[in-house]
Each structure stands twice: as C-alpha cells, then as structure tokens.
PDB file with one MODEL, atoms N, CA, C and O in Angstrom:
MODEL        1
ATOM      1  N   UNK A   1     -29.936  13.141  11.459  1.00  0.00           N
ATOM      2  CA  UNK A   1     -29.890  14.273  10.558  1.00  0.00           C
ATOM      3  C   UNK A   1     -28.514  14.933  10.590  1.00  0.00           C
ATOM      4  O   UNK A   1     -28.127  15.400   9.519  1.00  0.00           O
ATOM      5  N   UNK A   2     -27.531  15.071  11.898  1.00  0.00           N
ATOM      6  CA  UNK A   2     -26.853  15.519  11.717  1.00  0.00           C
ATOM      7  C   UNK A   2     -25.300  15.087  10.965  1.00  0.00           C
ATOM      8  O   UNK A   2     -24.494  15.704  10.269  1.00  0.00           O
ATOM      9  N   UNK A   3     -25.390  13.522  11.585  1.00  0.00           N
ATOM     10  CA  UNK A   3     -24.350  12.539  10.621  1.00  0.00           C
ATOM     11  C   UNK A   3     -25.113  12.413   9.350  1.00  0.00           C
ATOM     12  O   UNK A   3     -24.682  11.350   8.905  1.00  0.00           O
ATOM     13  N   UNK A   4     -26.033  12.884   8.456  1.00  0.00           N
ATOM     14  CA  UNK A   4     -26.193  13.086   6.816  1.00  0.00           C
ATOM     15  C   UNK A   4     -25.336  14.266   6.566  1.00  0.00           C
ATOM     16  O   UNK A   4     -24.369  14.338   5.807  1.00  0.00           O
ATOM     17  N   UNK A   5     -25.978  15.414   7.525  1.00  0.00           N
ATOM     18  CA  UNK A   5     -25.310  16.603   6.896  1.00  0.00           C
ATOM     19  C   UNK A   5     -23.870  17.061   7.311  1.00  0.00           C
ATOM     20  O   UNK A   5     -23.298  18.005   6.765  1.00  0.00           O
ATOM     21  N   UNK A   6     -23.278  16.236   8.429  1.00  0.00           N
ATOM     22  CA  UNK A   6     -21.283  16.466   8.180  1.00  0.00           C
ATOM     23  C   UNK A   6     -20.476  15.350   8.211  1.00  0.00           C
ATOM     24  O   UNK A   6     -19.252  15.418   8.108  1.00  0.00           O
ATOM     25  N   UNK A   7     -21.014  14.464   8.329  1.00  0.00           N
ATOM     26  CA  UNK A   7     -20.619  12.815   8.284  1.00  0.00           C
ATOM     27  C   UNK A   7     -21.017  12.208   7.385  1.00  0.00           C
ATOM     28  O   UNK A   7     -20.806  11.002   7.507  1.00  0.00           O
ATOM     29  N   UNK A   8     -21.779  12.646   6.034  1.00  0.00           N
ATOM     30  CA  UNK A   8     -22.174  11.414   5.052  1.00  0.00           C
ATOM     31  C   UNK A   8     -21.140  10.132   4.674  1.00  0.00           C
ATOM     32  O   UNK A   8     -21.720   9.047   4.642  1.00  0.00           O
ATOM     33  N   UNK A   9     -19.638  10.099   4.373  1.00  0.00           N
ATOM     34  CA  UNK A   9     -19.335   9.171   4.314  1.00  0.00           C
ATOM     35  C   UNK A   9     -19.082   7.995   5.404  1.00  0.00           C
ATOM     36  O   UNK A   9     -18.809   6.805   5.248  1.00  0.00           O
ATOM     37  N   UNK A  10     -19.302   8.878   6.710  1.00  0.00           N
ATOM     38  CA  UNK A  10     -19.333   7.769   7.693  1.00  0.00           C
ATOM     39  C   UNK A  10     -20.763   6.980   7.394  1.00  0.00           C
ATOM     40  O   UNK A  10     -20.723   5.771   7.621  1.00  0.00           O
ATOM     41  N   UNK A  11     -21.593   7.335   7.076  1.00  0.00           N
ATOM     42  CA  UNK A  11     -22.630   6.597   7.337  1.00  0.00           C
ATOM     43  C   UNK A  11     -22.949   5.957   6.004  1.00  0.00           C
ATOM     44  O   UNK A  11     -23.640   4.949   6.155  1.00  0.00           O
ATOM     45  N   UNK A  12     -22.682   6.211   4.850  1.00  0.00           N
ATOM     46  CA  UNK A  12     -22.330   5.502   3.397  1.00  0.00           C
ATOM     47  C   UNK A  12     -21.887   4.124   3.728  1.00  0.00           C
ATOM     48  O   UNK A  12     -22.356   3.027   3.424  1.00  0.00           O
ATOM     49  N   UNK A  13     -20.301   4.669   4.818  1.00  0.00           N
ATOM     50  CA  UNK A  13     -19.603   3.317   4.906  1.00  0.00           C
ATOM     51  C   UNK A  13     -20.075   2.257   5.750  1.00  0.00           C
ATOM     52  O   UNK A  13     -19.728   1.097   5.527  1.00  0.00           O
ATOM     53  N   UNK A  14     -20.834   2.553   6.696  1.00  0.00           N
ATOM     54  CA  UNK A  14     -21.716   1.539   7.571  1.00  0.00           C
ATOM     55  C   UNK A  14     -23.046   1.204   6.673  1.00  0.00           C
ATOM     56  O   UNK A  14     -23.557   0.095   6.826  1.00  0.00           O
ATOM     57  N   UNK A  15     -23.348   1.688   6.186  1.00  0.00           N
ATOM     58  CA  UNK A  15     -24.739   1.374   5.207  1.00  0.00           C
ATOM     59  C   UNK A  15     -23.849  -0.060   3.756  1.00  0.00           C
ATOM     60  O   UNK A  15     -24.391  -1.129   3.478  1.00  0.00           O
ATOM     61  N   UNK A  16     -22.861   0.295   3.310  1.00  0.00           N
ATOM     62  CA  UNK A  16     -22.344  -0.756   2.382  1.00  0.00           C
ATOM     63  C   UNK A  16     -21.299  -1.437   2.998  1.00  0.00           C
ATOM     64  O   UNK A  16     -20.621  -2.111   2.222  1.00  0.00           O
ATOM     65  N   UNK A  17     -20.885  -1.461   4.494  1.00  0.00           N
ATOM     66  CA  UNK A  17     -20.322  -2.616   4.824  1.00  0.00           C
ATOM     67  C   UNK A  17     -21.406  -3.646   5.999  1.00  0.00           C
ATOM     68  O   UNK A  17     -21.099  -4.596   6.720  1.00  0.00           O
ATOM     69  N   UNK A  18     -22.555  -3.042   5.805  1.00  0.00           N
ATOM     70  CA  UNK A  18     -24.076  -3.816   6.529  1.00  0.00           C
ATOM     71  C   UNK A  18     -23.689  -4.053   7.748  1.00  0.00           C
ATOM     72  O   UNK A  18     -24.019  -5.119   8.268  1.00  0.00           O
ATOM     73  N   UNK A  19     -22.818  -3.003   8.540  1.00  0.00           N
ATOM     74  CA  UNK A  19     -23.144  -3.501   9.965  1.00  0.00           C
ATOM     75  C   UNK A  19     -24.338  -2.370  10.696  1.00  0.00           C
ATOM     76  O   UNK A  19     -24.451  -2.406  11.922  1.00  0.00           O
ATOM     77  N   UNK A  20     -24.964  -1.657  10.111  1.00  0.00           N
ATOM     78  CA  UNK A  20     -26.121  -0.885  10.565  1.00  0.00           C
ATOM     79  C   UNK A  20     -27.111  -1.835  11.297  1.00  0.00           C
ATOM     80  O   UNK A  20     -28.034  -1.256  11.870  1.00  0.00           O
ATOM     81  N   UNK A  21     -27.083  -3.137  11.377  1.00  0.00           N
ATOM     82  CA  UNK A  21     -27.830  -4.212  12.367  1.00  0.00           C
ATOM     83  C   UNK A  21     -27.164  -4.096  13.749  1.00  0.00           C
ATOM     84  O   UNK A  21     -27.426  -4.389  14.915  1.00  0.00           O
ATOM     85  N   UNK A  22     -26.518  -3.723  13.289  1.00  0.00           N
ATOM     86  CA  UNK A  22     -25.360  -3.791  14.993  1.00  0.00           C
ATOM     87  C   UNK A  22     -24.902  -3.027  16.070  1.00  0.00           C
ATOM     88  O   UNK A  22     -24.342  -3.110  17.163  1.00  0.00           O
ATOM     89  N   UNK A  23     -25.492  -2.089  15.107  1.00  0.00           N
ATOM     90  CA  UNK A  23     -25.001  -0.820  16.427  1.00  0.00           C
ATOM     91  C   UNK A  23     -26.056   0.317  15.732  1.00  0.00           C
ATOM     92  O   UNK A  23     -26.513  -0.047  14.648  1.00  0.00           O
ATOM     93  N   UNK A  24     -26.527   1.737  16.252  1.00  0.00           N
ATOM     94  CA  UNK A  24     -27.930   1.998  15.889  1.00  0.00           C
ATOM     95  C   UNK A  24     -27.398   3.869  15.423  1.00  0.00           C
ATOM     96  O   UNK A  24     -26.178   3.740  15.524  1.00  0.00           O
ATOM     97  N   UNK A  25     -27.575   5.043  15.103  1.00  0.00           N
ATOM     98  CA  UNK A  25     -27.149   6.001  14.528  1.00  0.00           C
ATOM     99  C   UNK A  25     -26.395   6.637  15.752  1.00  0.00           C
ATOM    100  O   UNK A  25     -25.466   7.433  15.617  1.00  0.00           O
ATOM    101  N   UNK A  26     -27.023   6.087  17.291  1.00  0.00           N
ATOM    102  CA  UNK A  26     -26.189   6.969  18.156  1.00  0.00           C
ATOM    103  C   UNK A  26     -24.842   6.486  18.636  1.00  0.00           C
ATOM    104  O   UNK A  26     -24.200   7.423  19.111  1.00  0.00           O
ATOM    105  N   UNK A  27     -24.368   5.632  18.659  1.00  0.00           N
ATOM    106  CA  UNK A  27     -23.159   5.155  18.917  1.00  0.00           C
ATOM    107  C   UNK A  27     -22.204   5.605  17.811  1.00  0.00           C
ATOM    108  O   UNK A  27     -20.988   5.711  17.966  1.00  0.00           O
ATOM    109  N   UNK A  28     -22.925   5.880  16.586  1.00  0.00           N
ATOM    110  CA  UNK A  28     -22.185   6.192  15.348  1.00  0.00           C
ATOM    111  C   UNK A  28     -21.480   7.864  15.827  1.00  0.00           C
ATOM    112  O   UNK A  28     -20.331   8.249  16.042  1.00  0.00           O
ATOM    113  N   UNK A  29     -22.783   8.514  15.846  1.00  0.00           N
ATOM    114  CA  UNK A  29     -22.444  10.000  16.507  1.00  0.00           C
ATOM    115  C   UNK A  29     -21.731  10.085  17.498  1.00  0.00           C
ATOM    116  O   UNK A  29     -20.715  10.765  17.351  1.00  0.00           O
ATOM    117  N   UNK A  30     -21.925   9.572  18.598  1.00  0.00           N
ATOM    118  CA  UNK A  30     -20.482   9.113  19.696  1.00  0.00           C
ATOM    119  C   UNK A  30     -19.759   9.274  19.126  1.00  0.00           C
ATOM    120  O   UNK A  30     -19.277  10.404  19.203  1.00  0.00           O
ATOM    121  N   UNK A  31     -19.131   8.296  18.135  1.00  0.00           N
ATOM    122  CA  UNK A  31     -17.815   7.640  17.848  1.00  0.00           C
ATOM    123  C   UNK A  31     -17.123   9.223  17.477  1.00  0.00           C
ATOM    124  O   UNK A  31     -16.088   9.709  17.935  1.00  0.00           O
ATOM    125  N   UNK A  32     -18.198   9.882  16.374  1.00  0.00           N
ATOM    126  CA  UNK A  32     -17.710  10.886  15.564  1.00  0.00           C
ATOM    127  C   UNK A  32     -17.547  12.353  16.158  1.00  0.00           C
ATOM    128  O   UNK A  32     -17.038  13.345  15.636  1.00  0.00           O
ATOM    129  N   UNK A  33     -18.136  12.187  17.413  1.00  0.00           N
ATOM    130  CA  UNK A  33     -17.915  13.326  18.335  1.00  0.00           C
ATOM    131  C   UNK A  33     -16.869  13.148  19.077  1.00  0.00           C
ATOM    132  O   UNK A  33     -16.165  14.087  19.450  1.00  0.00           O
ATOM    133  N   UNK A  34     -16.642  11.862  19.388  1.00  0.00           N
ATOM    134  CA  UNK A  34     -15.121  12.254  20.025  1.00  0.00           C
ATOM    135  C   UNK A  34     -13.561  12.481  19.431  1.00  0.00           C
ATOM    136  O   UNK A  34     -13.160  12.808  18.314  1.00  0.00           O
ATOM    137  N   UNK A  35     -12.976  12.209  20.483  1.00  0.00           N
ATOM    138  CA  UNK A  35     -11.741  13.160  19.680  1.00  0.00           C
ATOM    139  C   UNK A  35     -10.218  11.971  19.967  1.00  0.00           C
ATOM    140  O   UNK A  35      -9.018  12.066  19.707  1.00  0.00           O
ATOM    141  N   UNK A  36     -10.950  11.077  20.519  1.00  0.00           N
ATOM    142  CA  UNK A  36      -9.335  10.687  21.309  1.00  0.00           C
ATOM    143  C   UNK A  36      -9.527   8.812  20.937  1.00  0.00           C
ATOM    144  O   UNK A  36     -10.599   8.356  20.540  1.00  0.00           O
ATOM    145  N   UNK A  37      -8.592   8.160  21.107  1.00  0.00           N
ATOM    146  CA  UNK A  37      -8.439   7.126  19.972  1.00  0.00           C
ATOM    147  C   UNK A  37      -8.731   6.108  21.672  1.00  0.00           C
ATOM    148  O   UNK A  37      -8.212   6.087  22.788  1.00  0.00           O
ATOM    149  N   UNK A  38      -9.806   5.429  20.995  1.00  0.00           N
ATOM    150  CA  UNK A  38     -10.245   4.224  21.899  1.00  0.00           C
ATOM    151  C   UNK A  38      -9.919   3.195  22.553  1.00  0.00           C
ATOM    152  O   UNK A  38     -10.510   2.431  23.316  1.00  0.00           O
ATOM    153  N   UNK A  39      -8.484   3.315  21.983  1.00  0.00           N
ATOM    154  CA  UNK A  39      -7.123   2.406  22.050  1.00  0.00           C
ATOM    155  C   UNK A  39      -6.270   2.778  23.020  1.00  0.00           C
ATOM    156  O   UNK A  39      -6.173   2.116  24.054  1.00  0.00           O
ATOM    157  N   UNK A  40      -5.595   3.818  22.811  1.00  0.00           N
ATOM    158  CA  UNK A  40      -4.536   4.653  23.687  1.00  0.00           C
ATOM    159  C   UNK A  40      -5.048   5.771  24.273  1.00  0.00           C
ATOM    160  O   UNK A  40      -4.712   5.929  25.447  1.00  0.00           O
ATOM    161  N   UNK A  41      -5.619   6.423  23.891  1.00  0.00           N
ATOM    162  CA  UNK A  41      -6.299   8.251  24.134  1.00  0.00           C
ATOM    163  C   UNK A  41      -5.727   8.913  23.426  1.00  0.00           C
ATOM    164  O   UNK A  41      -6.384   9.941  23.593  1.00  0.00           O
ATOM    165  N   UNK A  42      -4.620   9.303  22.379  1.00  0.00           N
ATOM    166  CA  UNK A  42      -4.374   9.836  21.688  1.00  0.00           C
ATOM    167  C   UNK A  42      -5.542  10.499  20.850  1.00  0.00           C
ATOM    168  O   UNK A  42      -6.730  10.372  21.146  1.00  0.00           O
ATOM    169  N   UNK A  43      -5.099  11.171  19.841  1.00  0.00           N
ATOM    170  CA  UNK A  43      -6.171  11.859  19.056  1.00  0.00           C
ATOM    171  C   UNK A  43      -6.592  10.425  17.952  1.00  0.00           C
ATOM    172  O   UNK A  43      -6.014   9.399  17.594  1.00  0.00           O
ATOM    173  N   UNK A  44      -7.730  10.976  17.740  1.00  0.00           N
ATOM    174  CA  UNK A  44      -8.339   9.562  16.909  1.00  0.00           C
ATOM    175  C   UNK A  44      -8.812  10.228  15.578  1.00  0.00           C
ATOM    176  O   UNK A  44      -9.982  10.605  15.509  1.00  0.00           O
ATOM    177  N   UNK A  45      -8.146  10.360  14.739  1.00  0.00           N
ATOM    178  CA  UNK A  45      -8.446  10.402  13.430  1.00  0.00           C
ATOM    179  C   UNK A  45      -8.958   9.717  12.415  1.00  0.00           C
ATOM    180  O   UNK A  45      -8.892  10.164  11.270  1.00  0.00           O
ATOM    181  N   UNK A  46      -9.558   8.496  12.712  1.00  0.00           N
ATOM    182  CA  UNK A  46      -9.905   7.828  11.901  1.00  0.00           C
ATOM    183  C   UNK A  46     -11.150   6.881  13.055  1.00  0.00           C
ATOM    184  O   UNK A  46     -11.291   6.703  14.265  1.00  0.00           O
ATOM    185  N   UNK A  47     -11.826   6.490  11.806  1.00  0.00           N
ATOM    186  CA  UNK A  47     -13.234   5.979  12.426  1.00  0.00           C
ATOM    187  C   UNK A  47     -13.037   4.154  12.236  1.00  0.00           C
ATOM    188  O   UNK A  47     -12.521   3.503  11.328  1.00  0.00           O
ATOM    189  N   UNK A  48     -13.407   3.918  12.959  1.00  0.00           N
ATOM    190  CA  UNK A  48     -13.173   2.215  12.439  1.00  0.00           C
ATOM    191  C   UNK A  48     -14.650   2.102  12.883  1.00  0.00           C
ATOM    192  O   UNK A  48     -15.182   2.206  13.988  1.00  0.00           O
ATOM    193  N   UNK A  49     -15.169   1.835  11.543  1.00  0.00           N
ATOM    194  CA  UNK A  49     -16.267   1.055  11.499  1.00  0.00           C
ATOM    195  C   UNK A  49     -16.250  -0.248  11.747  1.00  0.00           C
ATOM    196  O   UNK A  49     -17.392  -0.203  12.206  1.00  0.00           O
ATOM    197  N   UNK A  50     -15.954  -1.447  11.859  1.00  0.00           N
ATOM    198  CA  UNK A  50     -16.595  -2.566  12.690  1.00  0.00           C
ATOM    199  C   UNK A  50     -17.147  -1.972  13.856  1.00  0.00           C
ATOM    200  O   UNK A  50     -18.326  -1.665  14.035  1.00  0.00           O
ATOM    201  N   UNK A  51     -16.110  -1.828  14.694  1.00  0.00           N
ATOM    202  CA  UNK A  51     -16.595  -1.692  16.355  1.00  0.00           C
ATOM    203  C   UNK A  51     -17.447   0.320  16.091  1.00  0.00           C
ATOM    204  O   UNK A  51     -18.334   0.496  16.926  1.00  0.00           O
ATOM    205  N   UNK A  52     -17.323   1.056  15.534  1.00  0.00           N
ATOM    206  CA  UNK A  52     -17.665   2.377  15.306  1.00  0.00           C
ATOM    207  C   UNK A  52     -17.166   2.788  16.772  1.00  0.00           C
ATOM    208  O   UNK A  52     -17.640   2.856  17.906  1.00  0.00           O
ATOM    209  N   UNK A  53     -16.002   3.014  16.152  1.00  0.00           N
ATOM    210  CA  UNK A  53     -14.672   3.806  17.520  1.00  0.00           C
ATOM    211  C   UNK A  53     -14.056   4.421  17.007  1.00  0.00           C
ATOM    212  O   UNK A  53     -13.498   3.885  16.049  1.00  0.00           O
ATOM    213  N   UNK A  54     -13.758   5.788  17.243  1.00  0.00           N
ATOM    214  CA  UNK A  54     -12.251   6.446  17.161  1.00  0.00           C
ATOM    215  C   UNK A  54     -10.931   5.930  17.172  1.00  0.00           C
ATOM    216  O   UNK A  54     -10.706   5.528  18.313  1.00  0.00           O
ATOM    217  N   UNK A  55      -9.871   5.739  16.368  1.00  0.00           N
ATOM    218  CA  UNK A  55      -8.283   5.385  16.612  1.00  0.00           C
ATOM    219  C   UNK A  55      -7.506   6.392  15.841  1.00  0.00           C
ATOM    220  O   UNK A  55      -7.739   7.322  15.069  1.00  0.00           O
ATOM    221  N   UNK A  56      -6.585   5.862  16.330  1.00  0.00           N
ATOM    222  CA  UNK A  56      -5.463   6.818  16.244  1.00  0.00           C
ATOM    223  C   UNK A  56      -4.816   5.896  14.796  1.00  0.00           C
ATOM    224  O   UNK A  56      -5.193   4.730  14.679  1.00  0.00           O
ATOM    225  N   UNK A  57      -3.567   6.656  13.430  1.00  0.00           N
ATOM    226  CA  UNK A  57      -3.026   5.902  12.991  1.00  0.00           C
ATOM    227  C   UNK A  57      -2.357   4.725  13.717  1.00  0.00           C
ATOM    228  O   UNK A  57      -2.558   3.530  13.502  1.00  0.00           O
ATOM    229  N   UNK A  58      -1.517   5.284  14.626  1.00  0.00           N
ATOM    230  CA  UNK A  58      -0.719   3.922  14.632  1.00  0.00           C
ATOM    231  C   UNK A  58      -1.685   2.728  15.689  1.00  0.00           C
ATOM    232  O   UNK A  58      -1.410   1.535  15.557  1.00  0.00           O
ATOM    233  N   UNK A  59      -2.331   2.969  16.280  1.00  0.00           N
ATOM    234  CA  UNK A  59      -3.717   1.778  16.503  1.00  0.00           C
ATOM    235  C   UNK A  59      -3.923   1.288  15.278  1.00  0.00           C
ATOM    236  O   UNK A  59      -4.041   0.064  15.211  1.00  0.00           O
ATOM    237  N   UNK A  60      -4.016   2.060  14.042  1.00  0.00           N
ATOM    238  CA  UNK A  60      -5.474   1.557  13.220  1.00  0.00           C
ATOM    239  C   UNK A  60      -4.428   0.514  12.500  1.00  0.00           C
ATOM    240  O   UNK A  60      -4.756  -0.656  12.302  1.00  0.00           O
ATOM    241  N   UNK A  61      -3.274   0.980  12.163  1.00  0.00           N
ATOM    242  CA  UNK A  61      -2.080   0.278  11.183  1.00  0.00           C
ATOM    243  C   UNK A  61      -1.216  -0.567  11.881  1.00  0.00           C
ATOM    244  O   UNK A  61      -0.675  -1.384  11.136  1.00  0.00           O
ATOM    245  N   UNK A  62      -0.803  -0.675  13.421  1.00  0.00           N
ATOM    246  CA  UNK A  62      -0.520  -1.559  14.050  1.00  0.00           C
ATOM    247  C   UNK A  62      -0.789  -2.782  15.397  1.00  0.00           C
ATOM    248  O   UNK A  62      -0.250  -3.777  15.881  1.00  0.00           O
ATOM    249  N   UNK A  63      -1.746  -2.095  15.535  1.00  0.00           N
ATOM    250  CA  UNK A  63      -2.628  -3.002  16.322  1.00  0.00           C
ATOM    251  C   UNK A  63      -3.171  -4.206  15.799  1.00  0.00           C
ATOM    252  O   UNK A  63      -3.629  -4.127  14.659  1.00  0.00           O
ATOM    253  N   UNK A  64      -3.227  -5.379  16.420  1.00  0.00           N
ATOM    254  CA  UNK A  64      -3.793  -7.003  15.780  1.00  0.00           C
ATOM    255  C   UNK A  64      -5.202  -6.603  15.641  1.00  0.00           C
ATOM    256  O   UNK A  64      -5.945  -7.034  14.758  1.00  0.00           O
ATOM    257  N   UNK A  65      -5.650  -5.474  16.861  1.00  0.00           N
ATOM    258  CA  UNK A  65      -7.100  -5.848  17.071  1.00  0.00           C
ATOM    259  C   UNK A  65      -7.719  -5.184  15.665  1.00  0.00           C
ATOM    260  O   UNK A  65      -8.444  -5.774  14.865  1.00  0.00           O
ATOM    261  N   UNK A  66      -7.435  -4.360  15.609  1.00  0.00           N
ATOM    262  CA  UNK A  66      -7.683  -3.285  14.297  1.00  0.00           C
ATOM    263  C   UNK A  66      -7.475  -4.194  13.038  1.00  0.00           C
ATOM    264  O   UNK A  66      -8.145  -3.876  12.056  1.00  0.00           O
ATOM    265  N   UNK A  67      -6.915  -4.926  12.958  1.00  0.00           N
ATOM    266  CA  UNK A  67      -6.466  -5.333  11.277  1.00  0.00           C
ATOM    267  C   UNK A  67      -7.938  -6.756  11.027  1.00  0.00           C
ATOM    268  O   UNK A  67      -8.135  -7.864  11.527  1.00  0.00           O
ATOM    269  N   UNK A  68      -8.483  -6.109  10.252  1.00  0.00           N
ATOM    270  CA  UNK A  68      -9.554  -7.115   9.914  1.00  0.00           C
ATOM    271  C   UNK A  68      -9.271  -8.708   9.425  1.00  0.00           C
ATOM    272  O   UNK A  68     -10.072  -9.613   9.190  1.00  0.00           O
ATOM    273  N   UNK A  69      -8.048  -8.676   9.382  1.00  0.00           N
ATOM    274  CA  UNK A  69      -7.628  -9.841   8.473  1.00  0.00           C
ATOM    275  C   UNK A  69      -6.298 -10.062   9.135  1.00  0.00           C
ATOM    276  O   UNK A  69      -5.528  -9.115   9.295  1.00  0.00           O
ATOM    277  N   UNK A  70      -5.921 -11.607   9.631  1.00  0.00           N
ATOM    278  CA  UNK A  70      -4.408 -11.831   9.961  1.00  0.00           C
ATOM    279  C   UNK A  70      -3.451 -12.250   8.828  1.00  0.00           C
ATOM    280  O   UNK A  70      -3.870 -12.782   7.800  1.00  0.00           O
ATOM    281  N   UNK A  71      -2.321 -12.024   9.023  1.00  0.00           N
ATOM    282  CA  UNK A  71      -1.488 -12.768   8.182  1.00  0.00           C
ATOM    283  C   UNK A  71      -1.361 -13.887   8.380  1.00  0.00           C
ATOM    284  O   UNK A  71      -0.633 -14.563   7.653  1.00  0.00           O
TER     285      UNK A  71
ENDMDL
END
C-alpha cells in the first residue's frame, strides 16, 4: 500500500518490465527506503530495477554491471 501511494512509478516499472516473479513487494520497499547506492555507498538516486537496488549516477551510467546491454 505504501509503494502505490509514493512510489507508483516504481512499481508500474516492475509490473511492465515482468520481473515481479523475482523478487516480491518487500525488497522493492527496501530498495526505495534506502538512501545510499549499492555499488559504492554514495547517495543512490536512482532505482535499478533488474536487481531492485539503489545506485548512484555514475554506477548506473558507468558501471558494466549496470548497463543491460554490452557494446
């Protein structure tokens, strides 16, 4: 109830990229309660849904692990 009412697009985006088989609403709330990037500890501004973790920009934009797709 509480990721509907201040997180709806987090949970939009796990509902139309179908990994809601994979991980269950509380790990989601985790992710979105914390504050610090899963990567480094920095602040984590952004949610990465595959793994539903906190990162930081430069994790999310330069890290291999982060980039869904290699060159």
């Amino acid at each position: 109830r509480t990721i509907v009412s201040h997180a709806p697009a987090s949970l939009r985006a796990a509902l139309c990229l179908e990994i809601t088989r994979f991980f269950t609403c509380r790990p989601l709330y985790t992710a979105l309660c914390a504050r610090t990037c899963y990567n480094c500890g920095k602040f984590g501004a952004y949610l990465y849904v595959p793994t539903c973790s906190r990162v930081c920009f430069r994790c999310f934009t330069e890290e291999q692990k982060f980039l869904p797709m290699t060159k």
